[in-house]
gemmi code that builds the backbone of each chain (N, CA, C; Angstrom):
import gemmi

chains = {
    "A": [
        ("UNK", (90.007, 45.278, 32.162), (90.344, 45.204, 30.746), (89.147, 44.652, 29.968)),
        ("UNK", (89.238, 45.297, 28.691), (88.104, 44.443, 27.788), (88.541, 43.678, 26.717)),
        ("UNK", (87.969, 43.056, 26.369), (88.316, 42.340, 25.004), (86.919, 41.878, 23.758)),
        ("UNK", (87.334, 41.677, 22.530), (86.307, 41.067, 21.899), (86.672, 39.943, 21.035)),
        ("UNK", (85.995, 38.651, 20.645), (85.467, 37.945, 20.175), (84.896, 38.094, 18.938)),
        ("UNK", (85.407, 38.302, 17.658), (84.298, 37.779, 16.477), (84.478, 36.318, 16.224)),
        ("UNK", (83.539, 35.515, 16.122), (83.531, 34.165, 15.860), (83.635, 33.481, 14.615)),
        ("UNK", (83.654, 34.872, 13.425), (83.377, 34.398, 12.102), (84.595, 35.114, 11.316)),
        ("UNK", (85.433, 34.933, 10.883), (86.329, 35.918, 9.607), (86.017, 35.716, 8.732)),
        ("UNK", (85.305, 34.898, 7.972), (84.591, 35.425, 6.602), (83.168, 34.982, 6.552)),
        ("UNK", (82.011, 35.270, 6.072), (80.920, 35.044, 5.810), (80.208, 34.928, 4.562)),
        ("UNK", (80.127, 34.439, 3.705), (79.631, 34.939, 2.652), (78.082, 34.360, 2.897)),
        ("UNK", (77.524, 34.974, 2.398), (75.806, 34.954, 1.771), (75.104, 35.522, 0.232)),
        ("UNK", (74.430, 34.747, 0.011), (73.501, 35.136, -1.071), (72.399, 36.253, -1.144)),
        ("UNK", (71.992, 37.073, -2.108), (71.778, 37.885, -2.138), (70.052, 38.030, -1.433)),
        ("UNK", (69.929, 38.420, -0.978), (68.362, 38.199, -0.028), (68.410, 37.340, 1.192)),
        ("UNK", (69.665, 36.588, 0.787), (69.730, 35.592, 2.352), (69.573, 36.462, 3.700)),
        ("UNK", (69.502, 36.034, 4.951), (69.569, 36.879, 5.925), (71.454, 36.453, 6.491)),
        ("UNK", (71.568, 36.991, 7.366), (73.035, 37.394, 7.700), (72.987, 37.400, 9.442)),
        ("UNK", (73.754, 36.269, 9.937), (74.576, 36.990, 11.423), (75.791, 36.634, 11.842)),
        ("UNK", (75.882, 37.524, 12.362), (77.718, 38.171, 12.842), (77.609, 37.900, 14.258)),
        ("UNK", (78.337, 36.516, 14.659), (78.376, 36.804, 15.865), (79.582, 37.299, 16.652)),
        ("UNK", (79.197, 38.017, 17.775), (80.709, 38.948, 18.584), (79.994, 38.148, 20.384)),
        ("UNK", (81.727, 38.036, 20.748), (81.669, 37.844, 22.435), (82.739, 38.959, 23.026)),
        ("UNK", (81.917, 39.259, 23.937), (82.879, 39.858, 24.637), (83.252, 39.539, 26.554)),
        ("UNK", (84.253, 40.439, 26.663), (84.287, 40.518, 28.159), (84.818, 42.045, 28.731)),
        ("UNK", (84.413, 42.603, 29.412), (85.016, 43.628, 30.090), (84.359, 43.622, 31.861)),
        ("UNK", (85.752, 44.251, 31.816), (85.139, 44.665, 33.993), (84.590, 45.906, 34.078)),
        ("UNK", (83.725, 46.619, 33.272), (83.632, 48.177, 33.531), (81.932, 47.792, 32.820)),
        ("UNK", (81.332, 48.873, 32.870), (79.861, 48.835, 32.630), (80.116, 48.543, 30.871)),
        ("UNK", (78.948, 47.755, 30.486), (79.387, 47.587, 29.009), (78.603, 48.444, 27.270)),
        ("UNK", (79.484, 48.862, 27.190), (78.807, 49.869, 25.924), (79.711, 48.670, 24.613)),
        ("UNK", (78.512, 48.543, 23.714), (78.743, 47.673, 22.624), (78.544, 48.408, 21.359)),
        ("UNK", (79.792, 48.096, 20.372), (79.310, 48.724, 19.116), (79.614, 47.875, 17.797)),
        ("UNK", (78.913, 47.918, 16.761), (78.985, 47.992, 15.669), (79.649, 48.678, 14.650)),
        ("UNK", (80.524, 48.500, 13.635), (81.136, 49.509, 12.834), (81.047, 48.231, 11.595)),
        ("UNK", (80.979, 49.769, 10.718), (81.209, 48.524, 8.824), (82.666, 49.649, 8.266)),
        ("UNK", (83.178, 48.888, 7.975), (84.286, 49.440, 6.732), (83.656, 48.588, 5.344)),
        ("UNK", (83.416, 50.119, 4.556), (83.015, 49.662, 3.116), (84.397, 49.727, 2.175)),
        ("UNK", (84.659, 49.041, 0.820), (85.832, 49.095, 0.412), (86.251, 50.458, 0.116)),
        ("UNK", (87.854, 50.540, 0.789), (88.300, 51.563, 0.762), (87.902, 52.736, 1.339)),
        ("UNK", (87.099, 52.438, 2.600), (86.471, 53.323, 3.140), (87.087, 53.581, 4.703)),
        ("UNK", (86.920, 54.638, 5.163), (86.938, 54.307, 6.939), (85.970, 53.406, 7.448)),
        ("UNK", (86.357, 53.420, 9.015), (84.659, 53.071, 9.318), (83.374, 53.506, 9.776)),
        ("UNK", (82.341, 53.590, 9.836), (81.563, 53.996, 10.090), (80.575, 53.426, 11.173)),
        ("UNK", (79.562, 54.313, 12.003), (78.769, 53.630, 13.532), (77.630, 52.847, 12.766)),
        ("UNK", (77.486, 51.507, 13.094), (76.058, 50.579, 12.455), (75.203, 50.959, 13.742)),
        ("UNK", (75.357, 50.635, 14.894), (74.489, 50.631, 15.869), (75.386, 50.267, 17.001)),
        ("UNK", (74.559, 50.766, 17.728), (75.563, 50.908, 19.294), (74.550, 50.407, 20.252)),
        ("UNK", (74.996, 50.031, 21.493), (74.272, 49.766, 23.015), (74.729, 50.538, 23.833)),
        ("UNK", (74.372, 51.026, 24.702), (74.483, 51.668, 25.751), (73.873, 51.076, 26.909)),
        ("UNK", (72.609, 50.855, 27.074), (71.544, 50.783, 28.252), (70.591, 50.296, 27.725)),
        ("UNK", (69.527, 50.048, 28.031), (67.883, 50.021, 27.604), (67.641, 48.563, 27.144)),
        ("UNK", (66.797, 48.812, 26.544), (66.396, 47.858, 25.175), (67.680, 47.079, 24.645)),
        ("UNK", (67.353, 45.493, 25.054), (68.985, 44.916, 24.423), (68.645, 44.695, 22.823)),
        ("UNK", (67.547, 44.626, 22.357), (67.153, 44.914, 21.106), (67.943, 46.347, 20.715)),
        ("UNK", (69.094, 46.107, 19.750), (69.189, 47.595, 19.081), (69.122, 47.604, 17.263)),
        ("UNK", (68.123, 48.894, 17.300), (68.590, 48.751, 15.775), (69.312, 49.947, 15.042)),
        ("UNK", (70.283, 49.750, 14.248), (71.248, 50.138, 13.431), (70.737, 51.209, 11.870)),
        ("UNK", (71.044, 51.331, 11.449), (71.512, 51.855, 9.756), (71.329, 50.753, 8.588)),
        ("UNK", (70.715, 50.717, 7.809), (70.284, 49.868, 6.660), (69.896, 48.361, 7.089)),
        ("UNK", (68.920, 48.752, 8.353), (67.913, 47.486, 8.580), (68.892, 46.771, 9.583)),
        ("UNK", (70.468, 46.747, 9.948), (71.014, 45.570, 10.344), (70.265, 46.339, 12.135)),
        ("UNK", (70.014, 44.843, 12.888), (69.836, 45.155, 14.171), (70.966, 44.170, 15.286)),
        ("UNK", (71.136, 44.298, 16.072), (71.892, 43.665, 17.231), (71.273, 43.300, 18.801)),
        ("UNK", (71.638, 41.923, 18.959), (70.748, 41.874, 20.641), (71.683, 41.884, 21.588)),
        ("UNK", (71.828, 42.364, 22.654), (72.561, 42.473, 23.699), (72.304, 41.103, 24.755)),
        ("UNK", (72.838, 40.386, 24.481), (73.212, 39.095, 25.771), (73.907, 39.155, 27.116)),
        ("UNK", (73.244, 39.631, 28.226), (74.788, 39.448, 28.902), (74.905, 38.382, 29.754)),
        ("UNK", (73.857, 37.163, 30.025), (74.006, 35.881, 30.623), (75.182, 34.946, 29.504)),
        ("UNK", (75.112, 35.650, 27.770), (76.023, 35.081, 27.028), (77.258, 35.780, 26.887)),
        ("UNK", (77.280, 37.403, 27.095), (78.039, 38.106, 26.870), (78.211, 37.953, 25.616)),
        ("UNK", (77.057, 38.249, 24.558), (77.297, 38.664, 23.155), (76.717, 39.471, 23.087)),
        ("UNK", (77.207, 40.098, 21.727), (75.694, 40.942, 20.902), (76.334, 40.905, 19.559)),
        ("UNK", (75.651, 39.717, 18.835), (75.191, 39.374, 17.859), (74.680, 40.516, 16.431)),
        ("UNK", (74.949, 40.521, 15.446), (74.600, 41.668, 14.318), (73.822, 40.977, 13.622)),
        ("UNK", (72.454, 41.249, 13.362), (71.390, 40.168, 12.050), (71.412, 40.737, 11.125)),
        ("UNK", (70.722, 40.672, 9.954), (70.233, 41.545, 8.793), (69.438, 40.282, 7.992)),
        ("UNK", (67.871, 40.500, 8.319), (67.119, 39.541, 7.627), (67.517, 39.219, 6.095)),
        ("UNK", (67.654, 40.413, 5.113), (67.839, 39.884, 4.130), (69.015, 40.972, 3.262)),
        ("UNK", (70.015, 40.335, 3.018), (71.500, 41.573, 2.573), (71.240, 41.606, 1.239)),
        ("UNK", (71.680, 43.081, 0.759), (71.739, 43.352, -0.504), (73.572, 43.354, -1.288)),
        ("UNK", (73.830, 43.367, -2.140), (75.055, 43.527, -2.534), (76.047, 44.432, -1.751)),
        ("UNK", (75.385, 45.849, -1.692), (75.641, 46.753, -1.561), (76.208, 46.433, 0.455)),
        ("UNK", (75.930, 45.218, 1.051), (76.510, 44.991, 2.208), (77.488, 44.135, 2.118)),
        ("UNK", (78.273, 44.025, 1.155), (79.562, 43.763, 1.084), (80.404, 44.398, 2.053)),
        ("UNK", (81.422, 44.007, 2.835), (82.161, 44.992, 3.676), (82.812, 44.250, 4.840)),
        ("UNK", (83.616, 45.069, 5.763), (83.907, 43.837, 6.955), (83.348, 44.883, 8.022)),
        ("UNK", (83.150, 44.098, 9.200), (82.347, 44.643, 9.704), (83.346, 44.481, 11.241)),
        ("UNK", (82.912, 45.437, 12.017), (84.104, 45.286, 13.971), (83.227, 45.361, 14.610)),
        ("UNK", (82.980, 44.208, 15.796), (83.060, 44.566, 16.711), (83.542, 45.321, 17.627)),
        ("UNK", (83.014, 45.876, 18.500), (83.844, 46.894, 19.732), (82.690, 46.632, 20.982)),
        ("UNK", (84.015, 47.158, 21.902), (83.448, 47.586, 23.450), (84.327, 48.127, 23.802)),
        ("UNK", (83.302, 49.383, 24.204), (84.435, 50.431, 25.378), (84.505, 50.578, 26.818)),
        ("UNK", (86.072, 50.587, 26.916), (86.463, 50.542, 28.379), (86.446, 51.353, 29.202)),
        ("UNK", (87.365, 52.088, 29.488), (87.308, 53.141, 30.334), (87.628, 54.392, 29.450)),
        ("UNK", (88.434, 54.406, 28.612), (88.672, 55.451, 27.181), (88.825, 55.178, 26.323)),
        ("UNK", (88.715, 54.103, 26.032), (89.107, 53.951, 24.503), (88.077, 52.560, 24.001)),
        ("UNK", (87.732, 52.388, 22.888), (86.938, 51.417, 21.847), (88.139, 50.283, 21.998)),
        ("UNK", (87.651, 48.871, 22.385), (88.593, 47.516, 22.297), (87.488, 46.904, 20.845)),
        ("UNK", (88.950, 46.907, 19.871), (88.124, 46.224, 18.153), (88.099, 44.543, 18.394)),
        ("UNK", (87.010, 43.888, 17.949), (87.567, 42.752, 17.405), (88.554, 42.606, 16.151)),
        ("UNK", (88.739, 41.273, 15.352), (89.777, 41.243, 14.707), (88.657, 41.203, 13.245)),
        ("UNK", (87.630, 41.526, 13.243), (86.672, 41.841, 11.806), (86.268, 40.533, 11.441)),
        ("UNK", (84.732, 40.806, 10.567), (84.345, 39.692, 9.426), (84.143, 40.140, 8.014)),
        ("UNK", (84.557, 39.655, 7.473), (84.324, 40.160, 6.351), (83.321, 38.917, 5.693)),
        ("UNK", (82.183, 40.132, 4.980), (80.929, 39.869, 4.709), (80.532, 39.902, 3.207)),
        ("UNK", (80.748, 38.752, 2.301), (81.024, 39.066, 0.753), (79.431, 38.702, 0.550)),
        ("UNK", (78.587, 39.268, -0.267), (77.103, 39.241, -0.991), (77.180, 39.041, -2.279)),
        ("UNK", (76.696, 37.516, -2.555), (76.519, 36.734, -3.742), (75.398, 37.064, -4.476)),
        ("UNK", (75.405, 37.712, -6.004), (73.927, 37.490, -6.570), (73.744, 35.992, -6.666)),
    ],
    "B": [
        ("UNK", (78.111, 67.110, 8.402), (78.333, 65.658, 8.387), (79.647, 66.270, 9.115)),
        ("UNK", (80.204, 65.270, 9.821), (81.273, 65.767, 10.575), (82.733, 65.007, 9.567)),
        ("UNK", (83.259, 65.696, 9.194), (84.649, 65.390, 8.221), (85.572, 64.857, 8.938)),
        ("UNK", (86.620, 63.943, 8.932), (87.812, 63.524, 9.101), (88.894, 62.872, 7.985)),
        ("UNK", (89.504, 63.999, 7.475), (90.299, 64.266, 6.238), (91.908, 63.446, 6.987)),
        ("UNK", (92.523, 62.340, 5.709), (93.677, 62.340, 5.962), (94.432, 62.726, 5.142)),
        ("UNK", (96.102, 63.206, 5.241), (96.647, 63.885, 4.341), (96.884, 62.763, 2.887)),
        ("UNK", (96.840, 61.911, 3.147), (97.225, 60.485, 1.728), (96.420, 59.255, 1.636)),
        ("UNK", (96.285, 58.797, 0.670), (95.290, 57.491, 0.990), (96.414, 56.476, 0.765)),
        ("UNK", (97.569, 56.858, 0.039), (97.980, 56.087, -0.223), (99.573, 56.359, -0.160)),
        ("UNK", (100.601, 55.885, 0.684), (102.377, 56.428, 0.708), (103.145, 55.039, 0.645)),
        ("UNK", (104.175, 55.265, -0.030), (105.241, 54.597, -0.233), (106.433, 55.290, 0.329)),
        ("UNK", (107.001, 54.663, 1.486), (108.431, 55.506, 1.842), (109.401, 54.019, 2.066)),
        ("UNK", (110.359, 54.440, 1.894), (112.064, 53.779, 2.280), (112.402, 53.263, 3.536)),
        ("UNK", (112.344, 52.014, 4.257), (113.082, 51.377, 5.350), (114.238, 52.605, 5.917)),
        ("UNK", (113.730, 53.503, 7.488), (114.804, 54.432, 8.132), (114.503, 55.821, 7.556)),
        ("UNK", (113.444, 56.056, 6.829), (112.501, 57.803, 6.663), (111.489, 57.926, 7.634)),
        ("UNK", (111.843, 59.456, 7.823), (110.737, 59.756, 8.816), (109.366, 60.140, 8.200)),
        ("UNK", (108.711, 59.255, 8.958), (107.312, 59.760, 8.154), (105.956, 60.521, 8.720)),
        ("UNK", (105.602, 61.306, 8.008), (104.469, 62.091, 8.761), (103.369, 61.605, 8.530)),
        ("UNK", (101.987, 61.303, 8.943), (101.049, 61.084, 9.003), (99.995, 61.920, 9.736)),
        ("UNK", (99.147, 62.903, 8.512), (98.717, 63.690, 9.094), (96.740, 63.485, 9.208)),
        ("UNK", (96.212, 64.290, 10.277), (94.736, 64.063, 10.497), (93.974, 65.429, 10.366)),
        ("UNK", (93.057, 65.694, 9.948), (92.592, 67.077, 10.359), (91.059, 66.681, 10.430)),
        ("UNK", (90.394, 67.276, 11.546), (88.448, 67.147, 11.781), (87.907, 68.674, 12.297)),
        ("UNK", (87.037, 68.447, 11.260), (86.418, 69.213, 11.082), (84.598, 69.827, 12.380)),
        ("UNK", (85.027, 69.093, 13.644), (83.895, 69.044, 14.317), (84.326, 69.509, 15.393)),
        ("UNK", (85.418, 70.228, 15.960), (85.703, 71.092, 17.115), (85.686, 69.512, 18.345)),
        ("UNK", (86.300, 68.408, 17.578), (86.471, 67.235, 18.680), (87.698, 67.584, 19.362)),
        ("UNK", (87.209, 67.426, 20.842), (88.282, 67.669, 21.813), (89.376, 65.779, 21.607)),
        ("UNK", (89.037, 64.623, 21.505), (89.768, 63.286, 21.333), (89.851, 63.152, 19.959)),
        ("UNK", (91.310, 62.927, 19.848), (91.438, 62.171, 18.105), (92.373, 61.003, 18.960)),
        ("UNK", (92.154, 59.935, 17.965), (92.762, 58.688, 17.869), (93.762, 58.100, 16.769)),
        ("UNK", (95.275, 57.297, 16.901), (95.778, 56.807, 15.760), (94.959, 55.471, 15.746)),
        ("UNK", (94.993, 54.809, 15.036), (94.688, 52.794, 15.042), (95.381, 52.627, 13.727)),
        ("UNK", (96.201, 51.103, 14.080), (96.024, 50.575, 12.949), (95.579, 49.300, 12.635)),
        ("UNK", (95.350, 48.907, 11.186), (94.669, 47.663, 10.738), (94.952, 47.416, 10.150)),
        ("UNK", (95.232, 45.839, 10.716), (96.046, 45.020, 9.728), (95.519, 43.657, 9.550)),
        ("UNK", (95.155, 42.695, 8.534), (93.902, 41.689, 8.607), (94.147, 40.500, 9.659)),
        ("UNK", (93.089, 40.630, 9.977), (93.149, 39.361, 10.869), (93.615, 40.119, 12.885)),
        ("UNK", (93.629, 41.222, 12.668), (94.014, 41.712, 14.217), (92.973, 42.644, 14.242)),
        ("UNK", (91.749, 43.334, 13.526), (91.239, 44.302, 13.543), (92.006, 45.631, 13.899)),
        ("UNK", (91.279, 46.564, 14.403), (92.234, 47.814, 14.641), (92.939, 47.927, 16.082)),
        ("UNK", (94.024, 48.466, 15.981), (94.815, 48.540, 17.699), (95.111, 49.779, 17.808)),
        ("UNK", (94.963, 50.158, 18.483), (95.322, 51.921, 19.107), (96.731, 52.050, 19.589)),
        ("UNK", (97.182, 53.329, 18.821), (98.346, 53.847, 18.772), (98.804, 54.454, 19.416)),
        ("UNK", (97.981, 55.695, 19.734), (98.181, 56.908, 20.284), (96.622, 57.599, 20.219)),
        ("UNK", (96.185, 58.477, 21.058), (95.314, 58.694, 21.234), (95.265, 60.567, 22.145)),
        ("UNK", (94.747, 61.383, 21.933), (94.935, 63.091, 22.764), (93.547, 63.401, 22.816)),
        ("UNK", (93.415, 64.060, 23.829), (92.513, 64.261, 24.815), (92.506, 65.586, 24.710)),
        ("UNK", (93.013, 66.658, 23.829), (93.471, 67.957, 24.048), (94.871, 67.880, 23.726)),
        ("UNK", (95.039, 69.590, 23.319), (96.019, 70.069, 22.641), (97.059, 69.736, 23.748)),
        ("UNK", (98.391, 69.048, 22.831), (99.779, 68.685, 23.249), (99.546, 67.543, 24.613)),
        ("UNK", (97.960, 67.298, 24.543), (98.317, 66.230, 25.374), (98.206, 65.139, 24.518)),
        ("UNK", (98.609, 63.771, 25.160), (98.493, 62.646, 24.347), (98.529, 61.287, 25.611)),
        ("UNK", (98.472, 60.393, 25.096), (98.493, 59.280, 25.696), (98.478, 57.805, 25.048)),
        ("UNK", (99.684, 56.731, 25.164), (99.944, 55.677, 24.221), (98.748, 54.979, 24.393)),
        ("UNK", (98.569, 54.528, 23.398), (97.703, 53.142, 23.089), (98.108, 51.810, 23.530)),
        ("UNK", (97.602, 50.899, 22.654), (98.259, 49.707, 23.077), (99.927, 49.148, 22.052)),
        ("UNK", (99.544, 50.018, 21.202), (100.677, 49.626, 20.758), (101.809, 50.848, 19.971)),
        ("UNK", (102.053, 51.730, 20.958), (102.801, 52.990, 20.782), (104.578, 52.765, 20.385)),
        ("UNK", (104.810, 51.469, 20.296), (106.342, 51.385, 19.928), (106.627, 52.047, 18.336)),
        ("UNK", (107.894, 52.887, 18.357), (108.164, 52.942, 16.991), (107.284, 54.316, 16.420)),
        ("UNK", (106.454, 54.730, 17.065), (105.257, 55.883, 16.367), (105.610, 57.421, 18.200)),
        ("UNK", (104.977, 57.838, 17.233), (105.062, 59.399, 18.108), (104.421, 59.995, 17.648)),
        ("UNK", (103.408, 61.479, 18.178), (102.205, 62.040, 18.146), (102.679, 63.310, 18.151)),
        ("UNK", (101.972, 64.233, 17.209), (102.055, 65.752, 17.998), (100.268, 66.319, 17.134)),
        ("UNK", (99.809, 66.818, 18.587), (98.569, 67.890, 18.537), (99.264, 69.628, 18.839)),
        ("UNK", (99.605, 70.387, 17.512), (99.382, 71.412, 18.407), (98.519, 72.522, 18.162)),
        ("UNK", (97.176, 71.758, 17.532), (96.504, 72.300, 17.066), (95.038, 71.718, 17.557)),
        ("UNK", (93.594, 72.006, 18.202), (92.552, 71.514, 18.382), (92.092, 70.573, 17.121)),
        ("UNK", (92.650, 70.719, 16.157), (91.684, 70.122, 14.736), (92.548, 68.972, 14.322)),
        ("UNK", (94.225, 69.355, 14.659), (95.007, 68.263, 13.666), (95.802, 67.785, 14.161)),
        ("UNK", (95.681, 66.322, 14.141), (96.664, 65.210, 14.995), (97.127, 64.647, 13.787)),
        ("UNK", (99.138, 64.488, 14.350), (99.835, 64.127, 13.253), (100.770, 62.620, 13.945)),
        ("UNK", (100.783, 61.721, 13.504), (101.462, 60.614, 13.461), (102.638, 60.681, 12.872)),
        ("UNK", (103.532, 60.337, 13.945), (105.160, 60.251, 13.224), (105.732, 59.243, 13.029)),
        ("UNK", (106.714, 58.265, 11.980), (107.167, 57.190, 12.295), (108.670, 57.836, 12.435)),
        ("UNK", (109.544, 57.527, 13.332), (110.674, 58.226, 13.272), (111.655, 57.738, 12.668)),
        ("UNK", (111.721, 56.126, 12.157), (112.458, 55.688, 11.571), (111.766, 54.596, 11.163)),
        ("UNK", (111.212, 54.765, 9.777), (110.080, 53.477, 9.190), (110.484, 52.488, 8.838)),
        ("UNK", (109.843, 51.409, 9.589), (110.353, 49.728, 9.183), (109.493, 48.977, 8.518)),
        ("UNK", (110.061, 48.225, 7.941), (108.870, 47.291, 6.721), (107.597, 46.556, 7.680)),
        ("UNK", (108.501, 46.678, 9.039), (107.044, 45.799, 9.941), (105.823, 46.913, 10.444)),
        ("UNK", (106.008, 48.157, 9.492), (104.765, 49.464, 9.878), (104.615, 49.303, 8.856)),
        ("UNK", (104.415, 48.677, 7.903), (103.563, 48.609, 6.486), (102.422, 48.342, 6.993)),
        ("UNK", (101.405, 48.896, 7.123), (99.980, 48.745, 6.898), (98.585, 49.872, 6.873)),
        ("UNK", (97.149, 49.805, 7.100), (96.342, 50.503, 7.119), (96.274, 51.192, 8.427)),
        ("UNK", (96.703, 52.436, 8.158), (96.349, 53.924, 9.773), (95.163, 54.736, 9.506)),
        ("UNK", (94.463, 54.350, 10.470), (93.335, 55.094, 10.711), (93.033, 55.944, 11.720)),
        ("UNK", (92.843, 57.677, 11.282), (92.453, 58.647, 12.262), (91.155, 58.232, 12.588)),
        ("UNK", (91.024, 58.799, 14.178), (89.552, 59.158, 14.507), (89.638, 60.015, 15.238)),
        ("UNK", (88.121, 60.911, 15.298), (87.941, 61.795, 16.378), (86.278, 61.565, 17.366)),
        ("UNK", (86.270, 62.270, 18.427), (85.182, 62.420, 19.061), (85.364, 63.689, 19.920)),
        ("UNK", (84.278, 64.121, 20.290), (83.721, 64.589, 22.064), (84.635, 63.852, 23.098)),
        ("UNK", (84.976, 64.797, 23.634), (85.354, 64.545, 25.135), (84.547, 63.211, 26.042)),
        ("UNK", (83.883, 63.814, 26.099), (82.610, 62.776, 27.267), (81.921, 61.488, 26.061)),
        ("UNK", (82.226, 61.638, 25.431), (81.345, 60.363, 24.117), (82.657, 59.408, 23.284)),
        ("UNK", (83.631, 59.117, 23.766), (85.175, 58.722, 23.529), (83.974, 57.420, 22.546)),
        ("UNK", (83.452, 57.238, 22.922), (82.695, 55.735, 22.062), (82.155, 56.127, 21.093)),
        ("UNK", (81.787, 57.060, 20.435), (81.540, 57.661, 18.873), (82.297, 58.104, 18.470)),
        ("UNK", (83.143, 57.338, 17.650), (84.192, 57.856, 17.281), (83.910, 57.803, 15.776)),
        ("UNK", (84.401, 58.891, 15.028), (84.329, 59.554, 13.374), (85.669, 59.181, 12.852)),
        ("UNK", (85.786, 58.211, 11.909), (87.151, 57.661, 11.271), (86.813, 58.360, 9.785)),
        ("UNK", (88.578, 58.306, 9.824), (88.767, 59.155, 8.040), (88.760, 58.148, 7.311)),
        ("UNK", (89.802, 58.054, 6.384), (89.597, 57.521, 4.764), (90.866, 56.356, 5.310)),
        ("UNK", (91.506, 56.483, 5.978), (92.275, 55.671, 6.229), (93.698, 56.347, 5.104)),
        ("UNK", (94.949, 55.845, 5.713), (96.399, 56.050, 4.853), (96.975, 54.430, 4.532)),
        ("UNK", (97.352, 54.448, 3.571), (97.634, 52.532, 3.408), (99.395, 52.794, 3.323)),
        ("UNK", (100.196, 52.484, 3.971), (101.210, 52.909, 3.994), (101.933, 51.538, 3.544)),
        ("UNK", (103.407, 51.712, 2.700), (103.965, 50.125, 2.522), (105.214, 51.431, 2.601)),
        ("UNK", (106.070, 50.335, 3.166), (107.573, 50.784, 3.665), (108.129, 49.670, 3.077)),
        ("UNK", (109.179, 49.759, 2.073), (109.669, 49.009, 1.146), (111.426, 49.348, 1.797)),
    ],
}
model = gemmi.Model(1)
for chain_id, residues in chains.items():
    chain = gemmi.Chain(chain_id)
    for i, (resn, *xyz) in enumerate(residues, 1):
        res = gemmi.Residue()
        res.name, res.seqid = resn, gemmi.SeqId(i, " ")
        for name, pos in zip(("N", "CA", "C"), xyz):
            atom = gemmi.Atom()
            atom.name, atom.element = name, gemmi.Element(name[0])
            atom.pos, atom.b_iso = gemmi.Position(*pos), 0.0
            res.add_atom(atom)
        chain.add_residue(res)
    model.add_chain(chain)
structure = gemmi.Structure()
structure.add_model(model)
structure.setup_entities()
C-alpha cells in the first residue's frame, strides 16, 4: 500500500518570496512521485513527476522537486512565486494502478 | 492538447435522485478514473475502467456505480443521492501502461440538498 503526507495545508507567501511544499511518503512497490496544481476552478494538472534518474526534477513554471528516499520525501520549491501561483497543490504516488493523493496545500500569493 | 470534458460544472439535485455524472476524452485513453475532493482529504478514487464495460472500485466505491460503454465516455451514477455525496468529482483519463499521467477535467461540484 501507499500513502502520502503533505505537511503543510495552507501556505501563504509574498510575492517574489520563494516557496516549499513539503510531501512524505511511503509505499512497498517501486516509487513514482508526482506533483499536480489545481488552479481556481480548475482540474488538475501534471507540475512534475519522478520516475527514476536524477532526484533533482524540474516541473512547469520554474517549480522543481528533490526526491529523498533515506527521508522518503520529495519536497516542491519555487525560488520566487508570482501571483499567478495561487492554487492548491497534491501530492501523489503511484502504486500498483492507481495515483495515492495527499490531502493538498493550498498556496495563497501576497503582493 | 488532450481534452477531458465534463457534462456540468455545476448540479444541484434532491436527497434519493438518481444522478448521472458524465465524462468524455478526447485522446483514445484506454483508463478513465472517478475521484472525489473534498477539503482537507485531497482526492479518493471511486471507480476507475481499464476498458470498455470493464471497471474496478476504488477506495471508496459505496453509494456510486460506473458504466463505460463506450472507449471515450465514463459515466458516474449516484443511485440514490445523499447530502453526504455533496462534493467536488473529478474525471480522469490515461494510457493503459502510463496509469500515472493522468488528464483531469473541469471537475462537477455537486450539492445534494
Amino acid at each position: 500500500a501507499q500513502s502520502v503526507t503533505q505537511l503543510d495545508s495552507q501556505v501563504p507567501v509574498f510575492e517574489e518570496a520563494p516557496v516549499e511544499l513539503r510531501c512524505n511518503y511511503s509505499s512497498s512497490v517501486s516509487v513514482y512521485l508526482f506533483w499536480y496544481v489545481q488552479y481556481p476552478n480548475q482540474g488538475l494538472q501534471l507540475l512534475l513527476k519522478y520516475l527514476s534518474g536524477s532526484t533533482l526534477v524540474k516541473g512547469i513554471n520554474g517549480f522543481e522537486a528533490e526526491f529523498n528516499k533515506s527521508q522518503t520525501s520529495f519536497h516542491l520549491r519555487k525560488p520566487s512565486v508570482h501571483i499567478s501561483d495561487t492554487a492548491e497543490y497534491f501530492c501523489a504516488v503511484k502504486g500498483d494502478y492507481k495515483l495515492s493523493f495527499g490531502a493538498g496545500t493550498t498556496v495563497t500569493v501576497r503582493a | 492538447d488532450v481534452k477531458v470534458t465534463q457534462s456540468s460544472r455545476y448540479l444541484v439535485k434532491r436527497t434519493g435522485e438518481k444522478v448521472f455524472l458524465e465524462c468524455v476524452q478526447d485522446m483514445d485513453h484506454e483508463n478513465m478514473f472517478w475521484y472525489r475532493q473534498d477539503p482537507g482529504l485531497g482526492l479518493r478514487l471511486i471507480y476507475f475502467s481499464y476498458d470498455v464495460k470493464m471497471k474496478e472500485k476504488g477506495d471508496i466505491p459505496e453509494g456510486y456505480s460506473v458504466s463505460r460503454e463506450k472507449k471515450e465516455r465514463f459515466s458516474l451514477i449516484l443511485e440514490s443521492a445523499s447530502t453526504n455525496q455533496t462534493s467536488m468529482y473529478l474525471c480522469a483519463s490515461s494510457f493503459w501502461d502510463r496509469s500515472h499521467e493522468q488528464y483531469f477535467g473541469p471537475g462537477t461540484r455537486l450539492t445534494v440538498t
